[in-house]
C-alpha positions in Angstrom: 159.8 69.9 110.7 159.7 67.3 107.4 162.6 67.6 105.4 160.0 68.1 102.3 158.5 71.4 104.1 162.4 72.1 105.1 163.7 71.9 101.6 160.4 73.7 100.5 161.5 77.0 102.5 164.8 76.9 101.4 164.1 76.5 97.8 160.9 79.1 98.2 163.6 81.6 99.8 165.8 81.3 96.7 163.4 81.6 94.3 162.7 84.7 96.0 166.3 85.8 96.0 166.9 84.8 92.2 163.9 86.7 91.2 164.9 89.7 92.9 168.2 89.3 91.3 167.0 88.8 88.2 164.7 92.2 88.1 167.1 94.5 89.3 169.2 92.9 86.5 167.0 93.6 83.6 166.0 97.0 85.0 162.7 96.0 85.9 163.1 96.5 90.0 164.9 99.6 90.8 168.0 99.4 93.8 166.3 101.5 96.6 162.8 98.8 96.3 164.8 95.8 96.0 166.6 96.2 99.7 163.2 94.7 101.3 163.0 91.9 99.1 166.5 91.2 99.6 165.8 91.7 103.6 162.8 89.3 103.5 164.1 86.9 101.1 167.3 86.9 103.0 165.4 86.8 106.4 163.5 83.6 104.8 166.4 81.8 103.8 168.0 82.1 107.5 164.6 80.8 109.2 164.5 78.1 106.5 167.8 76.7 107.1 167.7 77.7 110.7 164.3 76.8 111.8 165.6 76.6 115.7 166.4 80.6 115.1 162.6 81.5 114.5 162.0 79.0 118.1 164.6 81.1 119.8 163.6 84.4 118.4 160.1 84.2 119.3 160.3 82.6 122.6 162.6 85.6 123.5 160.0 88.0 121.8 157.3 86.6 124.1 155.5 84.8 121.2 154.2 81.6 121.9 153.6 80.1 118.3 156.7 81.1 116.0 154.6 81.2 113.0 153.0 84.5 114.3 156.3 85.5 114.5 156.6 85.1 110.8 153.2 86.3 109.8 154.4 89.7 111.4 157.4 90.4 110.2 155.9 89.7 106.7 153.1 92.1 107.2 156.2 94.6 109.2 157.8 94.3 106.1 154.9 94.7 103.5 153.7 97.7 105.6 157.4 99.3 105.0 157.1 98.2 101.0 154.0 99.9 100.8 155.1 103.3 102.6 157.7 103.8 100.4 156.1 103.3 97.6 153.4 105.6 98.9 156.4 108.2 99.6 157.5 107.5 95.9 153.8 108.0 94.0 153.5 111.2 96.2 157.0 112.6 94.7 156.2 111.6 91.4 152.3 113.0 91.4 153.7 116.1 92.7 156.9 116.1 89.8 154.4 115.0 87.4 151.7 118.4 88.2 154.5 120.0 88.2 155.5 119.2 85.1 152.6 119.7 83.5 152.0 123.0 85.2 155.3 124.2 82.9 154.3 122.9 79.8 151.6 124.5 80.0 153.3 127.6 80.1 155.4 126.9 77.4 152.1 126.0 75.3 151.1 129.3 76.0 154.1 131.5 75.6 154.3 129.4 71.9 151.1 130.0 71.3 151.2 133.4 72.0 154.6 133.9 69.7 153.0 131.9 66.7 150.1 134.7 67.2 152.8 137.5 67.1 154.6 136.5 64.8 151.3 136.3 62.2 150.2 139.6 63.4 153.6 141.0 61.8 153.2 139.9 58.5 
């Protein structure tokens, strides 16, 4: 490994870190999404300053090029973004109907008082 493509990872895995930081910070990334960026920014910023861990850890793993290794825990870990967030749009779809299901009724019930109430005069 250069030390320019060493240095790269290292600063690339802070940058990730800092950002993730940053948006829970401002509000912008809520707590329970920001654990797997901290996981894979964390788990980049080990393998950048350790390089001879992803060696180790994919030779025990059976894989024979360590950058495979990489390339699946990236897509292991953007498959588990994605379900949650799937799990999350489903909750709030079915909040949302729901929602809209009991304004509805309160349209109606308002509706009907307004209609009542100009009946009575």
């Amino acid at each position: 490994m250069t030390p320019a493509s060493y240095i790269l990872g290292i600063l690339s895995a802070l940058l990730i870190l800092v950002i993730v930081i940053e948006m829970l910070r401002r509000g912008r990334l809520r707590e329970r999404h920001t654990i797997w960026w901290l996981l894979a920014g964390t788990l980049g910023l080990v393998v950048a300053i350790f390089p001879n861990l992803l060696e180790g850890a994919a030779s025990a793993l059976g894989v024979e090029v360590p950058l495979n290794l990489v390339f699946f825990v990236s897509i292991l870990v953007l498959f588990l973004v994605h379900m949650q967030q799937s799990g999350e749009l489903t909750r709030l779809e079915e909040r949302t109907r729901t929602l809209a299901e009991h304004t509805a009724t309160l349209e109606d019930r308002v509706r009907d008082l307004e209609h009542d109430k100009t009946r009575k005069r």
